[in-house]
C-alpha positions in Angstrom: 0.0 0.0 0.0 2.9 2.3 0.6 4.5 1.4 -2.2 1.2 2.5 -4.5 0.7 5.5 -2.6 4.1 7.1 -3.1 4.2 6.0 -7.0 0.5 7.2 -7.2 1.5 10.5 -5.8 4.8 10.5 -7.7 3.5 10.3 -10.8 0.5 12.2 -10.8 2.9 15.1 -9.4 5.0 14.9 -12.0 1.9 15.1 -14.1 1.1 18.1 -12.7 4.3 19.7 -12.5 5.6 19.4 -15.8 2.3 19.5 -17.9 -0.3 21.3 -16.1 1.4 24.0 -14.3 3.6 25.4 -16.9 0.5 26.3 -19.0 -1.5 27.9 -15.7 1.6 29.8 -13.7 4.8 31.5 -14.4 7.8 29.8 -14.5 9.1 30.8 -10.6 5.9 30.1 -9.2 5.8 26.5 -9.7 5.4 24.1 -6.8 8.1 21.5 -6.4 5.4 18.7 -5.6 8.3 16.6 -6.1 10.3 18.0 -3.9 7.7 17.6 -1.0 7.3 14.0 -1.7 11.1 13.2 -1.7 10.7 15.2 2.3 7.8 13.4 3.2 9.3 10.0 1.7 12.4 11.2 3.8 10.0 11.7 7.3 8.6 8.0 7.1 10.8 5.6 5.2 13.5 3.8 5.4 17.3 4.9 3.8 17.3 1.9 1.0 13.6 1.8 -0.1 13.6 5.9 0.2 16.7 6.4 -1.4 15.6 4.3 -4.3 12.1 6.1 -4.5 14.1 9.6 -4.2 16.4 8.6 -7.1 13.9 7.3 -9.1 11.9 10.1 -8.9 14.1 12.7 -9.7 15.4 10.7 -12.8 12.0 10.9 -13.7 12.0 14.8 -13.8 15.3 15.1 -15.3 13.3 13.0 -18.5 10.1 15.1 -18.4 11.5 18.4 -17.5 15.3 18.5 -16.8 18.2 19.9 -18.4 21.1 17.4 -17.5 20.0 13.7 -17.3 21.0 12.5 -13.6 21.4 16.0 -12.1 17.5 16.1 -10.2 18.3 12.2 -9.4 21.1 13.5 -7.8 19.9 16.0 -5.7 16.7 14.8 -4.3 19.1 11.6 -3.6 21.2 14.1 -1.5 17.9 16.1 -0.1 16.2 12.6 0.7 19.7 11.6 3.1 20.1 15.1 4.3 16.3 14.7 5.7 16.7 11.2 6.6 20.0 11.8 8.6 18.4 14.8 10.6 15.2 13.5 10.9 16.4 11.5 14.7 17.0 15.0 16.1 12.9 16.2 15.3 9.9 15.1 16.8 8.7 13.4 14.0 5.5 13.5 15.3 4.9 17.4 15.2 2.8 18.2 12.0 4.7 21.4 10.9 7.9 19.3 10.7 7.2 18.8 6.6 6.5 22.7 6.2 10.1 23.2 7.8 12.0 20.3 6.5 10.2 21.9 2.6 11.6 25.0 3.3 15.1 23.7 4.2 15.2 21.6 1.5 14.0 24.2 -1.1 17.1 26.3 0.0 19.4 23.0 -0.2 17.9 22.1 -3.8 19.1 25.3 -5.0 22.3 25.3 -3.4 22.8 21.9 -4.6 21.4 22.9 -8.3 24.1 25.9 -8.1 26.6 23.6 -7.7 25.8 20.8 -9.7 24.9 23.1 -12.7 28.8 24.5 -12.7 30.1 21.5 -12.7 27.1 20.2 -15.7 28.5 23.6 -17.4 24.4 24.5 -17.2 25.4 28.3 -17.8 23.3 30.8 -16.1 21.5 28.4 -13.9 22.5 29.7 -10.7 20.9 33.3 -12.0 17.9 31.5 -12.8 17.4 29.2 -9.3 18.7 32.5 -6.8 16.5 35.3 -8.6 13.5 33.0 -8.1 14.2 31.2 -4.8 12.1 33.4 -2.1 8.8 32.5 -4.8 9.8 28.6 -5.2 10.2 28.3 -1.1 6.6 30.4 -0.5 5.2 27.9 -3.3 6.9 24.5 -1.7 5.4 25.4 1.7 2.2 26.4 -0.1 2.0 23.2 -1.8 3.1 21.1 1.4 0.4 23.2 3.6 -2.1 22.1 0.7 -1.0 18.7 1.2 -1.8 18.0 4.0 -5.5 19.6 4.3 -5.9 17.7 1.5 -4.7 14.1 3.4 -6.5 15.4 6.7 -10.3 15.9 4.1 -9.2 12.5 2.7 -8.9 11.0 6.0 -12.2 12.2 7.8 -13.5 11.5 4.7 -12.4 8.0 4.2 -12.0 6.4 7.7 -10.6 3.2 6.5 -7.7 5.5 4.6 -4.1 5.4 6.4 -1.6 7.3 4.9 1.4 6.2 5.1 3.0 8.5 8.0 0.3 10.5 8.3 -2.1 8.6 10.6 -2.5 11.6 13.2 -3.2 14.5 10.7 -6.8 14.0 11.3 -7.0 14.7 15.2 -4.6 17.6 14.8 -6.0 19.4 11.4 -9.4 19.9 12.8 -11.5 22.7 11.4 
């Protein structure tokens, strides 16, 4: 079941992100839906399973959407460790742990896309991801805030429902 829920999620983000919201928003307000999965997938599973899911994922994107094959598998790779290796020091419990572990990742991605993109001889890539980071980190949260009204409806609407990591949304995201 968790295995369908993160590819269901995965891939109908991806959807989203590389073929619905380029036509709707401008280019630096677009949510990094996969980026809040690779955060999420770094909150509740396991370093082999969720490294493979990261890397996966983000050698989907580089396909669909990215400009060096590898570099996105890369980095969500890096974001999903980085969250996985902190995640002991957090009370995982606490519901606004994904809206802060989004935003910290947003700011890694782009460090990590600066860096990556000099070394992928990208060009101007680093003008590109720091003139439009304070609008991707308001949109990651945005999304991730959106997320998770959106698993707290599902679950009081669906009682037999368990997301994956996300049993206790429902008793803490009352209206």
């Amino acid at each position: 079941m968790r295995i369908l829920f993160y590819l269901l999620f995965g891939l109908v983000g991806l959807l989203i992100q590389t073929a619905v919201f380029p036509r709707i928003l401008p280019f630096y307000l677009k949510p990094d839906l996969i980026l809040v999965l690779i955060v999420y997938i770094g909150i509740s599973e396991k370093y082999s399973s969720g490294g493979l899911f990261s890397y996966g994922f983000g050698l989907l994107l580089d396909v669909f959407a990215g400009s060096s094959l590898g570099m996105y598998g890369v980095v969500f790779l890096l974001i999903f460790f980085g969250v996985r290796s902190t995640i002991c020091y957090f009370n995982s419990e606490n519901p606004f742990l994904l809206l802060f572990l989004v935003f910290c990742a947003t700011l890694f991605q782009a460090s990590l896309l600066v860096l990556l993109g000099a070394f992928a001889e990208a060009g101007a890539l680093w003008q590109i991801v720091l003139h439009h980071l304070p609008g991707q980190l308001l949109m990651n949260v945005f999304a991730a805030v959106l997320l998770m009204l959106f698993v707290t409806w599902l679950q009081k609407r669906f009682f037999r429902l368990v997301v994956p990591g996300l049993q206790r949304l429902d008793e803490r995201y009352d209206d």
